[in-house]
C-alpha positions in Angstrom: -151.4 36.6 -101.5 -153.8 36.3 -98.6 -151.5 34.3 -96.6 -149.2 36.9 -97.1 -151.4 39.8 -96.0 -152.6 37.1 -93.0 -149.1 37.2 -91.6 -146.5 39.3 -90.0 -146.0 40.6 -86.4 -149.9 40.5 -86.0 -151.2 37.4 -87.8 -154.9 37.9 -89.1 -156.9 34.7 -89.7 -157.3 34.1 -93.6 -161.1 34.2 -92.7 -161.1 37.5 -90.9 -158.6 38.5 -94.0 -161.0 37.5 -96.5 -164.1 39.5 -94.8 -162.1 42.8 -94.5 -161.6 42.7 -98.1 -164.8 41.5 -99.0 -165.9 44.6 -96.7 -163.9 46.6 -98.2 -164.6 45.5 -102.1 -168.6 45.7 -102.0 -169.2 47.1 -98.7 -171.0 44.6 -97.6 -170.4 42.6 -94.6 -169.5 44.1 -90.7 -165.5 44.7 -89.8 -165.5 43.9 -86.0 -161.9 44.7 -85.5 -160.5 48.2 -86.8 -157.2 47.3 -85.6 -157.5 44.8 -87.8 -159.1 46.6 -90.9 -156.4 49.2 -90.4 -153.8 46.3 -90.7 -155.1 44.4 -93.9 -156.4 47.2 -96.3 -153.8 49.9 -95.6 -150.7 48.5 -94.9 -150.6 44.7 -95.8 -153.0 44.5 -99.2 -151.3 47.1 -101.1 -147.6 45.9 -100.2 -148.7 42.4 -101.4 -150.5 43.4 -104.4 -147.7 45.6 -105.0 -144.8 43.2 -105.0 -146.8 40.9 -106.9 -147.2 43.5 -109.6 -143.3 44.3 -110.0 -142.5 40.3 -110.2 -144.8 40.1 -112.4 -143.5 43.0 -114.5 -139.7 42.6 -114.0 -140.5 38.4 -115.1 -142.0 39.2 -118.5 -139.3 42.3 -118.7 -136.5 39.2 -118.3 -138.3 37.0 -121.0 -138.6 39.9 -123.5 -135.3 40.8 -123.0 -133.7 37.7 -123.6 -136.1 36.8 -126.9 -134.8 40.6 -128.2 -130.8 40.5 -127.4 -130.7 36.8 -128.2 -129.0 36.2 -124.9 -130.2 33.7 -122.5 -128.5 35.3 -119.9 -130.5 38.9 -120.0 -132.2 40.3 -117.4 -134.0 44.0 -117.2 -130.6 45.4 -115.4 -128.4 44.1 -118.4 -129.9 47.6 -120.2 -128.6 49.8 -117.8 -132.2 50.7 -116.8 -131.2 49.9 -112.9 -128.5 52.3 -112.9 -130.4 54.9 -114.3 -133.3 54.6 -112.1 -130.5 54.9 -109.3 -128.9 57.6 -109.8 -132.0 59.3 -110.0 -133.0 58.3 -107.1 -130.2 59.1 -105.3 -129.8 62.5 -106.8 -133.2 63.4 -104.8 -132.4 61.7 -101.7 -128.8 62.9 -101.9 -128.8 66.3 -103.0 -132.1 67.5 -102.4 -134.9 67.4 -99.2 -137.0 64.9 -101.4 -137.5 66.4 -104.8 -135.8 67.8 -107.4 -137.1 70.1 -110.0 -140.9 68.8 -108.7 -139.8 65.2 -109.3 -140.2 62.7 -106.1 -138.1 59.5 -105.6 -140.2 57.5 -107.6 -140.7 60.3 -110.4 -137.0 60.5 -110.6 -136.1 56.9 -110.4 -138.4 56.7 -113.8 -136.8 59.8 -115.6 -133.4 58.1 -114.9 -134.7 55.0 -116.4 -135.9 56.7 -119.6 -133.1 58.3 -119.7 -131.0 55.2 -119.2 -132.8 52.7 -122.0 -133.1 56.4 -124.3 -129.6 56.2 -124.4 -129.4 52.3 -125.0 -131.4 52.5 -127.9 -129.8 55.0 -129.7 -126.0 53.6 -128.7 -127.3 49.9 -129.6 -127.9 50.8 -133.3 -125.6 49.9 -136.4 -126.4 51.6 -139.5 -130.1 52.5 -138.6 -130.6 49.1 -137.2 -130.7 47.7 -133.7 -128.0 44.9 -133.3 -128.7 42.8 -130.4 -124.9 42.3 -129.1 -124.3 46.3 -129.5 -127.7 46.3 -127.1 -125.9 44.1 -124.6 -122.7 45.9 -124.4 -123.9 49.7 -124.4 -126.2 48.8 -121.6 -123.3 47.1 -120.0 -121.5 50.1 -120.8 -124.7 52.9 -119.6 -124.9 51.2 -116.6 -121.4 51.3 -115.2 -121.5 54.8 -116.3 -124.8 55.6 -114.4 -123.1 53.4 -111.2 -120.0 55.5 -111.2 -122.2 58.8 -110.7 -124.5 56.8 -107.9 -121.2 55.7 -106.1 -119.8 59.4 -106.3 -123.1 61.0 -104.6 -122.9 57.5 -101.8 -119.4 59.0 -101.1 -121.3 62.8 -100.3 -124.0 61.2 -98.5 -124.7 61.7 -94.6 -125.3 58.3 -92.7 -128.7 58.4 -92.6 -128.9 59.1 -96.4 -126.8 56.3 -97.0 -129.1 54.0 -95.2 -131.6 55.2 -97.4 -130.0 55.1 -100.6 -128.6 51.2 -100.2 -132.3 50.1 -98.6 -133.6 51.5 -102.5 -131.2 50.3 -104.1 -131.8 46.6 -102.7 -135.2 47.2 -103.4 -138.6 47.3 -101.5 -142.4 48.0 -101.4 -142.0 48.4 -97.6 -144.2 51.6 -98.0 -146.5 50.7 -100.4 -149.7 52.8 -100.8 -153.2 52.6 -102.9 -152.0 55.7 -104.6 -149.1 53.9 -106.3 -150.6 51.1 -107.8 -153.2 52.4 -110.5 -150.2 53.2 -113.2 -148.2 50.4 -111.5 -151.2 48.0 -112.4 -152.2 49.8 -116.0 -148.6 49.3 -117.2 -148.0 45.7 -116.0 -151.2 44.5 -117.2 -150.9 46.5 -120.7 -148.0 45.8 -121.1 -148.4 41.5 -120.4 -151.2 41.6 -123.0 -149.5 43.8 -125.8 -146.5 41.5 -125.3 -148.6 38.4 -125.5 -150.0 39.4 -128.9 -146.7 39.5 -130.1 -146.0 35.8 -128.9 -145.7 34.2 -132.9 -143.5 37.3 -133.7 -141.1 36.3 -130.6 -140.8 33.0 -131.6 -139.5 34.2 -135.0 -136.8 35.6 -133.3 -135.6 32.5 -131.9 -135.1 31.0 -135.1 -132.4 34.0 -136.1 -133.0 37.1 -138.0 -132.8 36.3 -141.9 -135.9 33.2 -140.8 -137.9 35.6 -138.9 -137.7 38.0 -141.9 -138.6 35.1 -144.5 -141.3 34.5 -142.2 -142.8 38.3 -142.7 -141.5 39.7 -139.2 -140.2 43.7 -139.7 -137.2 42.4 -136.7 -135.5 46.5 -136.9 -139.5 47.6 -136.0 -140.3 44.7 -133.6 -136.7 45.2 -131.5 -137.4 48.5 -131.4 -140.9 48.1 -129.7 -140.4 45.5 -127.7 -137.2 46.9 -126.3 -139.7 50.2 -125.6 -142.4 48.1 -123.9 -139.7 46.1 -121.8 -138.1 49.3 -121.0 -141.5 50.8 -119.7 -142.4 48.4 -117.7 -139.0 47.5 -116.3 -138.5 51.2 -115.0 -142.2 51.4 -113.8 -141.9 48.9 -111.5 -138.3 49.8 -110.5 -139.4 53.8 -109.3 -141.8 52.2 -106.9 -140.1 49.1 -105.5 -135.9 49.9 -106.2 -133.7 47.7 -107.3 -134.2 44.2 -107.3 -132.1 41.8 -109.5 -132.3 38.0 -110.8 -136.1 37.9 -111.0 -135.7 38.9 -114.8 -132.9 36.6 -115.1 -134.3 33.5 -112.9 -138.2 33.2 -113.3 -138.4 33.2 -117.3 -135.6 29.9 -117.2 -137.9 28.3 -114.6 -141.4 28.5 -116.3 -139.4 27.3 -119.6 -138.5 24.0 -117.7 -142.3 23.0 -117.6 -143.6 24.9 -120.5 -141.4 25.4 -123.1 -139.7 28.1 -125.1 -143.6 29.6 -127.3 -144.2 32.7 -125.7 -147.6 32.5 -125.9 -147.7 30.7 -122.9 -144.2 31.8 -121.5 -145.1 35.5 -121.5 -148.7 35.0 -119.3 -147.0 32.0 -117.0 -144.1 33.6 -116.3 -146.1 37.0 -115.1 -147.8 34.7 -112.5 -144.6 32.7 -111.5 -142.6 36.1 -111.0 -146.0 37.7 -109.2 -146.1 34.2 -106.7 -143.0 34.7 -106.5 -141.6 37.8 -105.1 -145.0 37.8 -102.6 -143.3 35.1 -101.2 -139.9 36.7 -101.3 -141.5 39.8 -99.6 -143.3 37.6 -96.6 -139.9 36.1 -95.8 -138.2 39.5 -95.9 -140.4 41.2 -93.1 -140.7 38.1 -90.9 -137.2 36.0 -91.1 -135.4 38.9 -88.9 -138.1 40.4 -87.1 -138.6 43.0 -85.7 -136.1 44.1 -88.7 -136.9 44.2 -92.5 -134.6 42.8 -95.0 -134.4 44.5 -98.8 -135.7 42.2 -101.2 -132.8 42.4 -103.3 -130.8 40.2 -100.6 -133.2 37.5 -100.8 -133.6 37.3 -104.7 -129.8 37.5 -105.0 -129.7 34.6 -102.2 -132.0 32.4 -104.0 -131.4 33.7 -107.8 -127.0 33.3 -107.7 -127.8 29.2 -106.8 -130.4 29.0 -109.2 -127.9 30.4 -112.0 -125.5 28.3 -111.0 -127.5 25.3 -111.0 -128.8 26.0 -114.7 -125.0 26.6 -116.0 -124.4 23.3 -114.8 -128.0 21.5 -116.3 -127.8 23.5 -119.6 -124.7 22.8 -121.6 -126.0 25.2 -124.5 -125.2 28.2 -122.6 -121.5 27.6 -122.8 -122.0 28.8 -126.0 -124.8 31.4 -126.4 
C-alpha cells in the first residue's frame, strides 16, 4: 500500500511517504513539502486504502458465496447484486442532475443492491427454505432483469452520461475521499470477523446438508444470514467503487491452493489476498496508460478470464459441480 500511494505521475519517496502519514497520524514530525502532503493524504491514501477495502470485501463476498450456493463457480455478481447496484446508479446519473429522491450515486447504487439480493432471497426459497440452485438461477434471472432496464436508460443517455455510466460500471475508486471510508471500513471489517466465527459452521456445508444438520448446523437459518452478510458487504463496497467482477470468483480459488478449503483461515487470508490484490490492480490502472485512467473492471477481467481458464483446465472436479 505505500508503494502504491509512493507512485503515480509524481512519485513520492516511500520515506517522505511514510513521514506524511506519520505526520498526519500523531502529528508529530515536520511536512517540508505541501505539494507533497496534499498528494499522499488527500488523494493517494484514501484511494489505496479504499481499493484495498473493496478486494478485501468483494474476496470474502466470493468465498461465502460459493460455501452458501454450493457452487464453486460463484461470485458476488452471480446474485444479481451488480445489476441492481447499476441500475441505480444509472437512474441518478441518467435521469436526474445527481440525485434522486435525496439519494446520491453511491446511496442509490446501495438501494439497488438491497433491492436486488431482497428479491433473490425471497425468489430463491422452496417451501420456506432457501435452495441453493434456485439462489443461483433467480440471481441469474434478477440480474438480467436489472441489466435490461440499465441498457434501456444507456440507450437515453447523452454522450457524456454514457462515459459516465460505463466508467461505474467497470468500476473505480478514482475519487476516493476520507468521508467514504468509515462505513466502508465498519462493514468490511464486521463483516470479515462475523463471517470468521462462522468458519466450523461453513465447513459443515461442504460436507452437504443432511451432514451439516446431523452435525447441529440450523443450514435454512445459516443461508439465510450468511447470504444477508455477503449481500451487505458485497453492495457496500460496490456503491463506492462500481462494478468490478472476477475478484469474488478468482481470489477465494487462489488462497485455497496454499491453504486449503477450512474457512477459518480461508475467510481472513483471502480478505488480505483480495485487499493486496486490487491495490495492485488499481496502481497499474492509473499508471499503464498515462496520462489516461483505465476502470478496474478491464484489468480484473484481463487477469481473472485466464486465471478461470487455467483452473477449468487444473481442476477436473468442476466438470461436474
Amino acid at each position: 500500500m505505500v508503494l502504491a500511494i509512493s507512485i503515480g505521475a509524481v512519485t513520492v519517496p516511500v520515506g517522505e511517504v511514510w513521514r506524511i502519514i506519520w505526520h498526519r497520524i500523531t502529528g508529530s514530525g515536520t511536512v517540508t513539502d505541501p505539494a507533497m502532503d496534499q498528494i499522499v493524504w488527500n488523494f493517494r491514501t484514501p484511494r489505496v486504502v479504499l481499493a484495498a477495502l473493496v478486494g478485501a470485501g468483494l474476496a470474502i463476498a466470493g468465498v461465502v458465496l460459493q460455501a452458501v450456493v454450493a457452487n464453486p463457480l460463484a461470485d458476488p455478481y452471480v446474485l444479481g447484486v451488480s445489476s441492481g447496484a447499476s441500475l441505480g446508479a444509472v437512474l441518478v446519473i441518467t435521469l436526474t442532475s445527481g440525485a434522486l429522491g435525496g439519494l446520491g450515486v453511491s446511496s442509490a447504487a446501495f438501494v439497488g443492491a438491497a433491492l436486488a439480493a431482497a428479491l433473490v432471497f425471497f425468489l430463491g426459497q422452496k417451501q420456506g427454505r432457501l435452495a441453493p440452485t434456485r439462489l443461483v438461477l433467480s440471481g441469474v434471472a434478477v440480474g438480467y432483469l436489472f441489466l435490461a432496464a440499465t441498457s434501456y436508460l444507456q440507450l437515453q443517455a447523452t454522450p457524456t452520461e454514457l462515459r459516465t455510466v460505463m466508467f461505474w460500471m467497470l468500476g473505480s475508486v478514482a475519487g476516493a475521499q476520507w468521508g467514504q471510508l468509515p462505513l466502508v471500513t465498519t462493514v468490511v471489517i464486521a463483516t470479515t470477523v462475523v463471517l470468521a466465527l462462522f468458519g466450523r459452521r461453513l465447513n459443515a456445508l461442504l460436507v452437504g446438508d443432511e451432514s451439516a444438520t446431523a452435525l447441529g448446523v440450523d443450514v435454512h437459518r445459516l443461508r439465510a444470514v450468511l447470504l444477508a452478510l455477503s449481500s451487505l458487504v458485497t453492495g457496500t463496497v460496490i456503491a463506492v467503487a462500481g462494478g468490478i467482477g472476477f475478484v469474488g470468483l478468482m481470489i477465494p480459488h487462489l488462497v485455497r491452493l496454499t491453504t486449503g478449503a477450512d474457512h477459518r483461515r480461508l475467510l481472513p487470508q483471502a480478505a488480505l489476498v483480495g485487499a493486496i490484490y486490487l491495490v495492485v490492480v488499481d496502481l497499474l490502472a492509473r499508471t499503464v496508460h498515462r496520462p489516461n485512467e483505465l476502470p478496474l473492471g478491464i484489468l480484473t477481467a484481463l487477469f481473472g478470464a485466464p486465471f478461470f481458464l487455467w483452473l477449468l483446465r487444473r481442476n477436473k472436479s468442476l466438470d461436474t459441480a
